[in-house]
C-alpha positions in Angstrom: 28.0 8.2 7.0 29.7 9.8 9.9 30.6 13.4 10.9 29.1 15.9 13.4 26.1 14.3 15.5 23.2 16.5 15.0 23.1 17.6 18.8 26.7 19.5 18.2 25.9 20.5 14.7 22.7 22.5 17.0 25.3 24.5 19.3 27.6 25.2 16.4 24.9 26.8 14.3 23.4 28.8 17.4 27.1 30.0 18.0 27.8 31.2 14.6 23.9 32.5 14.0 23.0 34.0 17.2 25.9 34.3 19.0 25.1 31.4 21.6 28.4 30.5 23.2 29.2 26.9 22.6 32.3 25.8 25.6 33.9 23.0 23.8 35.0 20.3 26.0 38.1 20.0 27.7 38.1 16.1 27.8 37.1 13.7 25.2 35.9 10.3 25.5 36.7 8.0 22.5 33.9 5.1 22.7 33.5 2.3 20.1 30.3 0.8 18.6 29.2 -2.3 16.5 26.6 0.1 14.1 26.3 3.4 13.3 25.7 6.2 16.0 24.1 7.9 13.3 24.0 11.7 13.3 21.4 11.2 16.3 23.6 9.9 18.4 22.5 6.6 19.1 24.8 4.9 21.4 22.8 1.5 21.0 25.5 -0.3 19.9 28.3 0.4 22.5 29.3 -2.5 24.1 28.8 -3.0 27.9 30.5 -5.0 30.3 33.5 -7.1 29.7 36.5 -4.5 30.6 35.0 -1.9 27.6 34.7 1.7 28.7 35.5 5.3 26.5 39.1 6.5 27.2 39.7 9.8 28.1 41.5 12.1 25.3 42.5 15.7 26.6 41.3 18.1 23.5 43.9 19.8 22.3 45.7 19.9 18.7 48.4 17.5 19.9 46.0 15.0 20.1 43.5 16.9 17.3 46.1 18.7 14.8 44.3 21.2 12.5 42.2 20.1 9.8 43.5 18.7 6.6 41.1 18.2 3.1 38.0 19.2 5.3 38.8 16.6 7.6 40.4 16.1 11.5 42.3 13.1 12.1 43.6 11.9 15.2 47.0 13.2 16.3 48.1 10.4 18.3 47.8 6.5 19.5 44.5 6.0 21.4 44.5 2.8 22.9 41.3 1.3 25.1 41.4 -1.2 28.1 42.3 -5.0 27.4 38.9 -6.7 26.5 38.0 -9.3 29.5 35.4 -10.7 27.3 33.8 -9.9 23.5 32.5 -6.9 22.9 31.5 -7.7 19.8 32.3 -6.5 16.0 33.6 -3.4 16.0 32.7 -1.0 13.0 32.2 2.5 14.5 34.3 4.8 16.8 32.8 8.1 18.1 34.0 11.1 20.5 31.2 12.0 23.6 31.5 14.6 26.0 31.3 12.8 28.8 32.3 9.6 30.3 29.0 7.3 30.2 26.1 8.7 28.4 26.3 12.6 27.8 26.2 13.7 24.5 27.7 12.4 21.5 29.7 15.0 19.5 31.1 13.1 16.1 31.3 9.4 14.8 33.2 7.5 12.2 33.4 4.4 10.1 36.4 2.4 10.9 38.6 1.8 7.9 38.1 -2.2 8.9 35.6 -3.7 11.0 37.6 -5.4 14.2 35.8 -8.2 16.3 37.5 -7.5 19.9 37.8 -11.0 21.8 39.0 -12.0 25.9 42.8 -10.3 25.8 42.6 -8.1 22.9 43.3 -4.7 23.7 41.9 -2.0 21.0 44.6 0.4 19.6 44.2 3.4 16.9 47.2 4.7 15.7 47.7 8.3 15.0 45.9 9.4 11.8 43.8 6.8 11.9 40.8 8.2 13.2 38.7 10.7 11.1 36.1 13.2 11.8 34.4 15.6 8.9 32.0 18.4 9.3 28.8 17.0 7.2 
């Protein structure tokens, strides 16, 4: 499964029942993992060392257009760093508000699990990267 981690699902329902301002974001970081996040937010699986870190996505609807069939799907190409090493088999992506740890805001299932090698450099074309509200 993959959608809303349960920490922004929290400031979403304070904001619409209670009237808690929620500020989102201004910058995105797209990170990849080799297991579910899980609605928790576990980032157990992201991969460390070896050229991997989250690329920085500005958050806007160029980059996320409005949603279509109850989803949002990326607007553009999202590429990551050249791999220096493996970082293992890829299966998840997932959107945080900050660069290393912070909190992770939504996850998603890859349409085909990707095992990133020395020299590979991982690219998401526009589209390709879905989000739902669950």
């Amino acid at each position: 499964m993959a959608g809303f981690s349960n920490y922004l699902e929290a400031k979403l329902l304070n904001q619409v029942f209670g009237g808690t301002a929620y500020v989102a974001p201004t910058t995105l970081w797209l990170g990849l993992s080799v297991g579910d996040p899980t609605d928790t937010g576990s980032l157990a699986g992201e991969p460390v060392g070896n050229a991997y870190e989250r690329v920085a996505i500005t958050n806007n609807t160029t980059n996320f257009p409005n949603v279509t069939a109850g989803s949002k799907a990326s607007g553009a190409t999202f590429t990551l760093p050249r791999a220096l090493g493996s970082w293992g088999t890829i299966t998840h992506f997932f959107y945080s508000d900050a660069q290393t740890t912070g909190n992770m805001l939504g996850s998603g299932l890859l349409s085909e699990a990707k095992a990133i090698t020395t020299g590979d450099t991982p690219n998401f074309l526009s589209g390709s990267l879905t989000i739902t509200l669950d």
